[in-house]
C-alpha positions, 0 to 999 in steps of 0.5 A: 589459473582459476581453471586450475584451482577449480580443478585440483579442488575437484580432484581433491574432493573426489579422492576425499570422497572415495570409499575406503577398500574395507577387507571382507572377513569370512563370517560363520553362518548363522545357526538355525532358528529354533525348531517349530511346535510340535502338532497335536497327536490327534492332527485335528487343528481348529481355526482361532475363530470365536463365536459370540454368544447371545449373553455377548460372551465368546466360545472357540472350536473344539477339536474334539467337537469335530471343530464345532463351536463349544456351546454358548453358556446359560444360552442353550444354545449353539 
């Protein structure tokens, strides 16, 4: 009798425990992220590096410069 007991409270927990069949929907695809920045006209992109200076300020490149450094203010030099 016990046997049976533990069976049928077995049983009754794998049926309570089962998941319930959830009906796929069809879905809409997401749209599309926004499109990239534009590059610049000239296609010169300088790394984001910086330089520090002497006076302990910082410069970046300069793509006009070739992507030299811009110089160093008061310094002299670069």
């Amino acid at each position: 009798m016990i046997k049976f007991l533990v069976a049928a409270s077995l049983l009754l927990m794998l049926v309570a425990c089962s998941p319930i069949p959830v009906q796929t929907v069809a879905r809409k695809p997401s749209p599309a992220g926004p499109p990239p920045p534009p590059m610049p006209d000239d296609g010169i992109v300088c790394a984001a590096d910086v330089k520090l200076c002497p006076d302990g300020s910082t410069v970046s490149r300069n793509p006009a410069r070739g992507c030299a450094f811009n110089p160093c203010l008061g310094a002299g030099t670069q």
